[in-house]
C-alpha positions in Angstrom: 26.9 38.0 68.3 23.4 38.7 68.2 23.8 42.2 66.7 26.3 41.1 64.0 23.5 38.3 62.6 20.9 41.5 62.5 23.6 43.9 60.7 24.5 41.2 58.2 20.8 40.1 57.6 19.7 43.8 56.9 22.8 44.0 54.3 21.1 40.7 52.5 18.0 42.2 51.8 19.3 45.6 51.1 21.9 43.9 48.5 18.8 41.6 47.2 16.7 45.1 46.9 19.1 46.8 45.2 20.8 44.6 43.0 19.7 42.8 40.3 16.7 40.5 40.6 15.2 37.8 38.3 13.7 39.2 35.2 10.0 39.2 35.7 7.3 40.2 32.8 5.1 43.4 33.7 3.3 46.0 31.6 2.8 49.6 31.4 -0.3 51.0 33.0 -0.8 54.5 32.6 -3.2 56.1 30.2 -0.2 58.2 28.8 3.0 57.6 27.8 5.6 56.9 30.6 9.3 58.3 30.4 11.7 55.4 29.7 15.0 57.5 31.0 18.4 56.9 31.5 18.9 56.3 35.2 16.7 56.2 38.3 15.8 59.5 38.8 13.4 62.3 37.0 16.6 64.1 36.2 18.2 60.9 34.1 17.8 61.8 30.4 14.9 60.2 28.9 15.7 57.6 26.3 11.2 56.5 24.9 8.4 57.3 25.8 6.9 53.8 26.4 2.7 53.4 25.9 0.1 52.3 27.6 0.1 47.9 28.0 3.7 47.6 26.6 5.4 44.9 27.7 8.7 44.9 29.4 10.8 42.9 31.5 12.6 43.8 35.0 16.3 43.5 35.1 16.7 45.5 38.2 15.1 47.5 41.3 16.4 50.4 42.8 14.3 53.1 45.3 11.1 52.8 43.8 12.6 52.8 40.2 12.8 49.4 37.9 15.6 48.9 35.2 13.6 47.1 31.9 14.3 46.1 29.1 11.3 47.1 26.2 9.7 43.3 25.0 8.3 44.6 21.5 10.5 44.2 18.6 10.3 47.9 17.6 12.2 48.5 20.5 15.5 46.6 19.5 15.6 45.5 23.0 15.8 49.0 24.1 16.9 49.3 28.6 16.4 51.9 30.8 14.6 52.7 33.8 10.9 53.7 34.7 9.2 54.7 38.0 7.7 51.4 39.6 4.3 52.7 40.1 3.8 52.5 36.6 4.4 49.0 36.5 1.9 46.2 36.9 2.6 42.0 37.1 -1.1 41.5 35.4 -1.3 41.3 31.7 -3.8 44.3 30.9 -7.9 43.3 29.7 -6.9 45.4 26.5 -3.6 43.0 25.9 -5.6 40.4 27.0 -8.5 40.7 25.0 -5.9 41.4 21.9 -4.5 38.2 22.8 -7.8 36.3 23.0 -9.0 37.7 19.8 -5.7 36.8 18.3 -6.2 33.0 19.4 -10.0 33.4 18.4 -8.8 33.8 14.9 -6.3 31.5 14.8 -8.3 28.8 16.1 -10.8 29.8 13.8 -8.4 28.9 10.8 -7.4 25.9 12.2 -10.7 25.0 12.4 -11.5 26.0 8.8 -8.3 24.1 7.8 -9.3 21.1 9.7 -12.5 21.3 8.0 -11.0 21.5 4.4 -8.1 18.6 5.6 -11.3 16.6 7.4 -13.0 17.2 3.6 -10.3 16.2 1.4 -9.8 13.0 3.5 -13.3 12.0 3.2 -12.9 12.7 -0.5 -10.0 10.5 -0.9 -11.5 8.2 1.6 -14.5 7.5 -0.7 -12.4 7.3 -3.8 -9.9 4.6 -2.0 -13.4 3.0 -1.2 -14.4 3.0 -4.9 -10.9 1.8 -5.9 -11.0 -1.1 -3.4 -14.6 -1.8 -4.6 -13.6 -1.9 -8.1 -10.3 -4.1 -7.6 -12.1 -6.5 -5.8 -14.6 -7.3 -8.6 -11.8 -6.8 -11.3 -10.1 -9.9 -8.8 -13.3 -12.1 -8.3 -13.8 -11.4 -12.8 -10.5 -12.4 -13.2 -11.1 -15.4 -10.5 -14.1 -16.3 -12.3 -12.0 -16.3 -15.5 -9.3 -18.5 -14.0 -11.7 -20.8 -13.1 -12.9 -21.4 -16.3 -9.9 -21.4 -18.0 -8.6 -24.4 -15.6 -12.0 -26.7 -15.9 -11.4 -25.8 -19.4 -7.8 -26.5 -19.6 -8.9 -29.8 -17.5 -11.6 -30.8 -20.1 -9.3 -30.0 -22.8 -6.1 -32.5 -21.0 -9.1 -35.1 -20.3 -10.6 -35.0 -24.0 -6.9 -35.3 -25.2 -6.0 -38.1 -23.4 -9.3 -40.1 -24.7 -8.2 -38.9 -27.6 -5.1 -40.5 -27.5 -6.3 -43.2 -26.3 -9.1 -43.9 -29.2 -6.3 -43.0 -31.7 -3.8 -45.9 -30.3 -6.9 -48.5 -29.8 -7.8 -46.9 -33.9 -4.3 -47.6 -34.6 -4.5 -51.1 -33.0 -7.3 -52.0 -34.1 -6.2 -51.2 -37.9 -2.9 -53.4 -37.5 -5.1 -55.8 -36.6 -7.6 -55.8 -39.5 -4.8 -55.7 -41.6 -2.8 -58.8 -39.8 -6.7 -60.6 -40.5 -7.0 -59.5 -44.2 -2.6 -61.0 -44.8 -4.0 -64.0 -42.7 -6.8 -64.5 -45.1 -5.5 -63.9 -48.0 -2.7 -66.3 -46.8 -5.7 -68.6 -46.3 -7.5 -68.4 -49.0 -4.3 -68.4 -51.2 -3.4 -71.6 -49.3 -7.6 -73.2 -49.9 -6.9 -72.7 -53.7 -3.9 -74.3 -53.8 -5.6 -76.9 -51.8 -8.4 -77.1 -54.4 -6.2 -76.6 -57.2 -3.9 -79.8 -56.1 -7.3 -81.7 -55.1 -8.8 -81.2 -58.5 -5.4 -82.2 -60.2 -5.4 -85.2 -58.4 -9.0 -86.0 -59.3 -7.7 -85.3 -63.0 -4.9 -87.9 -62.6 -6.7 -90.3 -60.8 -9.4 -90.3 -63.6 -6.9 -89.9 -66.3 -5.3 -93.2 -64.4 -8.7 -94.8 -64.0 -9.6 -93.9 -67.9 -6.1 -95.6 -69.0 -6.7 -98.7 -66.9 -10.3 -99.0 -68.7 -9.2 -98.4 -71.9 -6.3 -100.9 -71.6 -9.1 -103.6 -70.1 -11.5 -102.9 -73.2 -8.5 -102.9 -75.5 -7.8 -106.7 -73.9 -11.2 -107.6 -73.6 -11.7 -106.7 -77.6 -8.5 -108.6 -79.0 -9.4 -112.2 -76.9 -12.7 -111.9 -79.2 -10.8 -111.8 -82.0 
């Protein structure tokens, strides 16, 4: 029992050697170029000659040979298989520094981006600032304005009202003088007639009184006769 677990372990790892593995990242690391060939084995026919810090991915290992698959775009996605010892997990100080100089740059641009974004905002920052500033008195003016134009519109409603009000007491006040000058007239029409009917009845009377007298000195004149 024993013996079977060891025979079918050993078969595991063999299988898991040589079969294929999880694709893992690695680069070239000779100086020279290193055969890409067609199977494991100097005699496969070579299919690139693969530089120095390429990238490439593992597909599969077999006997000190790895099947990869070429990472650049140049390559199409090119397979085949290279001698292990030419392959290295660590990404190269020359990729590396290529990589870092890359990001240098780039972050360099964003920066000077940033900078022109961070400028363009404070531009339009101040000139929203200005904008506000100058609504805000063009509001308070026209506040201002509004303000005058009701006490104005208030003085004008009051001074028409007293106007009114002095016209209707005007209008009043004319009715009235006129009602006076009809009630005098009316008066004085009626005092004349009352002196005009006195002094005809003075006239009578003494017409009346002058007959009597003449009548008595006519009597008195004929009994001396």
């Amino acid at each position: 029992m024993t013996k079977r677990l060891i025979v079918l372990g050993v078969a595991v790892c063999i299988g898991f050697s040589s079969g294929p593995g999880r694709a893992e990242k690695v680069y070239v690391t000779n100086p020279t170029r290193i055969t890409l060939r067609n199977g494991p084995g100097i005699n496969e026919r070579i299919l690139a000659m693969v530089p120095q810090d390429e990238p490439v991915e593992i597909l599969e290992s077999r006997q000190g040979w790895r099947r990869i698959r070429l990472l650049d775009p140049k390559w199409n996605n090119k397979e085949g298989w290279m001698a292990s010892g030419f392959l290295a997990p660590g990404v190269p100080g020359e990729v590396l520094a290529k990589s870092l100089k890359a990001e240098n740059v780039r972050l360099k641009q964003k920066l000077t981006r940033i900078e022109a974004e961070r400028e363009t905002l404070t531009d339009e920052r101040d000139q929203l600032r200005a904008k506000v500033q100058a609504n805000e008195r063009s509001l308070m003016e026209m506040q201002n304005k509004y303000e005058a134009l009701k006490q104005g519109a208030e003085g004008y409603l009051k001074l028409k009202e007293e106007y009114a009000g002095a016209r209707e007491r005007m209008q009043n006040a004319v009715a009235a003088a006129k009602r006076l000058a009809e009630e005098n007239k009316v008066l004085r029409s009626s005092e004349r007639n009352t002196w005009f009917m006195t002094g005809g009845a003075v006239m009578l009377a003494g017409l009346i009184f002058g007959f009597v007298l003449g009548k008595r000195e006519k009597r008195r004149k004929s009994s001396y006769y």
